[in-house]
N, C-alpha and C positions, 0 to 999 in steps of 0.2 A: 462498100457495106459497113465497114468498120468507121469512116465517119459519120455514116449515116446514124449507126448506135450511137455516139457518140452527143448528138445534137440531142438525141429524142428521152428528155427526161432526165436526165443522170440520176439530179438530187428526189427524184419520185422513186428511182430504182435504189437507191439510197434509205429511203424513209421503209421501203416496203419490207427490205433486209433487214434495216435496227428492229421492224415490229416484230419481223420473225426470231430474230434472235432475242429478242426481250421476252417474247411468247416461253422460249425454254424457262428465262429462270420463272417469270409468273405459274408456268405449272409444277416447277420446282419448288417455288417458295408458298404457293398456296395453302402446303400441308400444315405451315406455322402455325395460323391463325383458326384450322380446322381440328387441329390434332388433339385438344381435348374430348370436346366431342364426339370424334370417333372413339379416340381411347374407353370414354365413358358408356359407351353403345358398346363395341366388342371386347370391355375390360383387357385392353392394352396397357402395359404396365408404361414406365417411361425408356425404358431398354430398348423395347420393341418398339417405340413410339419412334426412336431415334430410327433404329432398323429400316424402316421407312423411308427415310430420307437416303442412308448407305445403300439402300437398294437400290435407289434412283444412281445414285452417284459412281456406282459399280455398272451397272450398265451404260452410263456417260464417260467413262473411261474405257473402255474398251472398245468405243467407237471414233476417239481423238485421232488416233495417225491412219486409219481409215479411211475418216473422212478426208483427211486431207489428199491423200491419195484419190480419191472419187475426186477431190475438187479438180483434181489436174488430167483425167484423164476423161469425165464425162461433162455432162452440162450441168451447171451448178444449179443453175434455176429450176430443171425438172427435181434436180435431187432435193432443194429446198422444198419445193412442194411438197414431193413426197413424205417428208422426213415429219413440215409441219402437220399436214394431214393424219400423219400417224403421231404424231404428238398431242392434237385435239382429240383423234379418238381414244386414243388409251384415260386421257386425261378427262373425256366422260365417261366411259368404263367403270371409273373409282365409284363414280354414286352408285354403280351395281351391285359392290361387294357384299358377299352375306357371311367371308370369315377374316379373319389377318391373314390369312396363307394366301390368299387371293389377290388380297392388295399388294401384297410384295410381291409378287408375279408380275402386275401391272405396273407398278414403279419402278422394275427393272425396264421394261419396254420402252416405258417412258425416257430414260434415260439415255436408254441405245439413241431413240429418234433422236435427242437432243444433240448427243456428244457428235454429231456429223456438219451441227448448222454452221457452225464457226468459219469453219474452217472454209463454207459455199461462201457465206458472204465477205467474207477476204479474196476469195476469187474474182466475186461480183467488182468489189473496189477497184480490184486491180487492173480489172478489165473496162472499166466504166469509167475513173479516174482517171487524167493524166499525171505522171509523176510527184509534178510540185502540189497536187491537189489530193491525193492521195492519203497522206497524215492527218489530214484534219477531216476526212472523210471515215479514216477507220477508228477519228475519235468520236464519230456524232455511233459510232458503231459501238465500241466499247463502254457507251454509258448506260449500255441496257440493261447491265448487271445491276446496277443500284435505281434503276431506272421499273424493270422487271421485280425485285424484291417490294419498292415501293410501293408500286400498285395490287401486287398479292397483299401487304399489308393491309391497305387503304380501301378494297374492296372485299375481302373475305370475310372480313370479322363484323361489317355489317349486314353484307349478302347470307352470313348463316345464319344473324338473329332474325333475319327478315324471312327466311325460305327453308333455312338449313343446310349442313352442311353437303349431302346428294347434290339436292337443285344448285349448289353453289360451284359444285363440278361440272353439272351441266353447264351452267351457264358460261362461266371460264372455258370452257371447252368450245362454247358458239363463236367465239371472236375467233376461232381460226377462219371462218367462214368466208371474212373478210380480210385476214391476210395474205390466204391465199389466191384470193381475189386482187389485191394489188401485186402479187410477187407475178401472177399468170400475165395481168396487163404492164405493166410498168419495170419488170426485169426483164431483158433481151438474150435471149440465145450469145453465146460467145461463137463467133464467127468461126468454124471450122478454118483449120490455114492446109490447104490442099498447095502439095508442088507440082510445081510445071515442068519438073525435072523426068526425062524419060529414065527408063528403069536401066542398072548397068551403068550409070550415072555416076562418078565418084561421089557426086554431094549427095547421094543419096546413103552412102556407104558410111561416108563423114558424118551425117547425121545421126542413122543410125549408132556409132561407137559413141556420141554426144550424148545419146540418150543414155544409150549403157553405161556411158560414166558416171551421169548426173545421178541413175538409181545405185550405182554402186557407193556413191558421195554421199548418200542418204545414209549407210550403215557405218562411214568414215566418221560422218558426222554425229550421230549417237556414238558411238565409241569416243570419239575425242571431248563429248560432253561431259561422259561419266568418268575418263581418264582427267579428267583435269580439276584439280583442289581446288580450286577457285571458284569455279562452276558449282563443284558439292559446296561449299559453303555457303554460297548463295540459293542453291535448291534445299539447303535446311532449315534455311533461313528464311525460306518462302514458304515450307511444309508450313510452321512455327505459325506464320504469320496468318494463313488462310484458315487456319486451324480456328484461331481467335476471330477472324472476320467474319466466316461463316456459323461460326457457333453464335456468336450476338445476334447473327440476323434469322438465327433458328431458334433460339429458345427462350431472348426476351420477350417475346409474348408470354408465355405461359410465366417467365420468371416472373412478371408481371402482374398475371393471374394472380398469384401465390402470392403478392402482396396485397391482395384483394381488389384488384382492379379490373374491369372488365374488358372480355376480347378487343373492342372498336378501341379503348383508351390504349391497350398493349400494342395493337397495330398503330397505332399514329405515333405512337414514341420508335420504331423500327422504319416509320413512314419519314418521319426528321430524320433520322439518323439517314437514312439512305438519301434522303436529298441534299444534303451536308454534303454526303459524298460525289453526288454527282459534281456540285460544285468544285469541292476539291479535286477530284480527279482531273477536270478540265483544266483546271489551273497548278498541277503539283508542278509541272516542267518548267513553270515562267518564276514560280517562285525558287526552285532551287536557282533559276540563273540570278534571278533581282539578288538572292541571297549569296549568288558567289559559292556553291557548295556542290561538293560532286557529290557522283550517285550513290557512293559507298557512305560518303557521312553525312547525307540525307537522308538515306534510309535507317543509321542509328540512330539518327536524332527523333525521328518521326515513328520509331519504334519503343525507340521509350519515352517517347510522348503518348504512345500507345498504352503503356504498361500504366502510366500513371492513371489517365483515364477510368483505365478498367479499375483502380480502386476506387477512385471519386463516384462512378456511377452504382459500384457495390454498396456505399456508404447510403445513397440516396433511399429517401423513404415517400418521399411527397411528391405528388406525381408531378409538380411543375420541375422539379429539382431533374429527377428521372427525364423531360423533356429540352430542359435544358443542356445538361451532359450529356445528354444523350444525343445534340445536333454537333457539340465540339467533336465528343467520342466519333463521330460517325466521319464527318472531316478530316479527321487524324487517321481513321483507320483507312481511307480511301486514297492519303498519299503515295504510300509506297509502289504500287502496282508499277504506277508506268516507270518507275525505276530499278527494280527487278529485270524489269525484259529488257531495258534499253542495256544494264549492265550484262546482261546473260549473252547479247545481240553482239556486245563492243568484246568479249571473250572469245565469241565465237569465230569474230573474222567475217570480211565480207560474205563468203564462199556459205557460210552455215548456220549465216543468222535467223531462218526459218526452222532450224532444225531445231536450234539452241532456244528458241520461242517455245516452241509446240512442246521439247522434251521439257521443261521448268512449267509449263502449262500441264503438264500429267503430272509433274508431283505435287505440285498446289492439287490438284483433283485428289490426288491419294489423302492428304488432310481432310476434304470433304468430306472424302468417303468414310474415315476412321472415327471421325469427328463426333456425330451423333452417337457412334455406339459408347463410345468411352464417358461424354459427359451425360447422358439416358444414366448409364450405370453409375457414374458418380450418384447421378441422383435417386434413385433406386437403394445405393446403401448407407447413404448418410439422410435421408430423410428432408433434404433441403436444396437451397441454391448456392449457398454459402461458398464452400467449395470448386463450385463450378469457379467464379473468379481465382481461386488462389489458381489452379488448371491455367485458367485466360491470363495472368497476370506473369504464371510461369514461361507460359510456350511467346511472351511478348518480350522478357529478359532474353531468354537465351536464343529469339530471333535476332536481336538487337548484339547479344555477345556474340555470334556467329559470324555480322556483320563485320565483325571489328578486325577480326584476322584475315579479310578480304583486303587485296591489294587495293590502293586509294585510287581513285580514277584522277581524269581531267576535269576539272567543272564541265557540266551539259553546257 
């Protein structure tokens, strides 16, 4: 049976997970390009507007080592289903709302569903891929992050001049239709592994204390993440970092707006920036090797290549300038990631480089989450955007100084 899955589709079972997971951030980042709008219908200040998104983000954290646990002990495909299921319906929900207490209800939910997907479709790879096939299988997976923001950009800000912002949730919300539809056909059950071992058995005994270890290795592993310097510097340095990534790809739209530019114009400059990144993400690994540079002074370098940006793009007024900068900006800021984990991965040790992943993937979430509310209220009391960059420009320095007292790696 297990080669049988193995022949029937892979890369279909592959396409049908990137859409699911791309589906989280599209109903995550769909708020971008709507949040005027709403703000203006239920006089949401920019505080709350932010709130929004941290409510998503808080329910997407508290579902991260959950899911990962669901992924290892039930079937990842029924749970993808489910999760996406419930991810489209909340996500048209939102066009129901009649107050702001209602929609922060909803983007908490929202969230939950999301924070579980990840973690299924790393199971699916794992189970679907063979080893050497596997890397480049959970990179066609990992570009849905810039991949998912892109297209909330690139369809929102026109679907609400043409329908509105409601029917615009509706309709974001009907493509689940159809991913659920490919995850049902084209993802395969993971083969229950049943023993043939009668009971009384010592390997059945062996097994058993294997398990107990492994879940005991889980809490060695989180301990030895947080116990070790190196580790916290690098998870500071990644809070820093997602802080500044997902804050551009939340609030240049509107910062946008404010220089007098329309929704559709604001989403294609966040629409560049995120395809920039796509491209560099796929390629940050091949260029640190061409360049001869390990993880630790790749990530300085490309982090205050980050800082600088964010002044160049603050500086800009004219919207070809804005789409310009804004495709390097978006390139630059999509380096670091896969150096972050591969570093977090080489600290951890063979034994808990899944832990040392997931536990640095919850602090980058915790910047999410804080993210919106801190820069909403920047703007709230100084009256501008201005600001927001010194914020982005600061938490991109002292990602980059934090880097620096990390022990230097091997070139990747």
């Amino acid at each position: 049976m297990g080669a049988e899955q193995k022949k029937r589709n892979p890369y279909l079972s592959l396409a049908a997970v990137t859409l699911a997971f791309t589906f989280t951030f599209l109903s995550r980042y769909i708020w971008s390009p709507l949040m005027a709008d709403v703000s203006n219908e239920f006089g949401i200040n920019a505080t709350q507007a932010g709130l929004y998104m941290s409510a998503f983000f808080a329910g997407y954290l508290v579902t991260q080592i959950p899911g990962g646990i669901m992924a290892d002990r039930y079937q990842p495909k029924y749970i993808l289903i489910t999760c996406t299921v419930l991810g489209g319906v909340m996500t048209a929900a939102m066009s129901f709302i009649t107050n702001y207490e209602m929609g922060l209800v909803i983007r908490v939910i929202t969230g939950i569903s999301s924070g579980c997907v990840m973690a299924q479709c790393s199971k699916v790879v794992a189970t679907t891929f063979e080893p050497k096939k596997r890397a480049s299988a959970m990179g066609v997976v990992l570009a849905s992050p810039p991949f998912g923001i892109t297209l909330a950009q690139s369809i929102g800000a026109p679907l609400n001049q043409a329908v509105g912002w409601r029917n615009t949730f509706l309709i974001v919300a009907a493509i689940v239709v159809i991913i659920v539809a490919l995850l049902a056909v084209f993802v395969q059950p993971i083969p229950q592994k049943t023993s043939a071992i009668p009971a009384g058995n010592p390997a059945v005994a062996q097994a058993a204390a294997t398990k107990t270890k492994g879940q005991a290795g889980l809490l060695e592993g989180l301990v030895g993440f947080f116990t070790n310097k190196q580790q916290l510097l690098l998870g500071v340095s990644g809070f820093m970092f997602m802080f500044v990534t997902v804050g551009f790809a939340t609030w240049t739209n509107r910062y946008a707006q404010s220089l007098g530019f329309t929704p559709v114009q604001g989403g294609m400059i966040i629409t560049c920036y995120s395809i920039a990144g796509i491209i560099a993400s796929c390629l940050s690994g091949s260029i640190a090797v061409k360049c001869r540079m390990s993880h630790r002074n790749f990530l300085i370098v490309s982090l205050a290549a980050m800082g600088v940006m964010t002044v160049l793009f603050s500086m800009q007024r004219g919207y070809m300038g804005l789409i310009v900068v804004g495709c390097v900006y978006g390139a630059i800021s999509y380096l670091p990631s896969t150096h972050y984990t591969t570093s977090a991965m080489m600290l951890a040790g063979e034994r808990y480089t899944a832990t040392a992943a997931s536990t640095q993937n919850l602090l980058f979430q915790l910047a999410s989450l804080i993210m919106p509310i801190i820069v909403g209220r920047a703007i709230d009391l100084t009256g501008s955007y201005s600001f927001v960059w010194y914020i982005f420009l600061g938490c991109s320095v002292i990602a980059a100084v934090f880097c620096l007292f990390v022990k230097n790696d091997r070139q990747p």
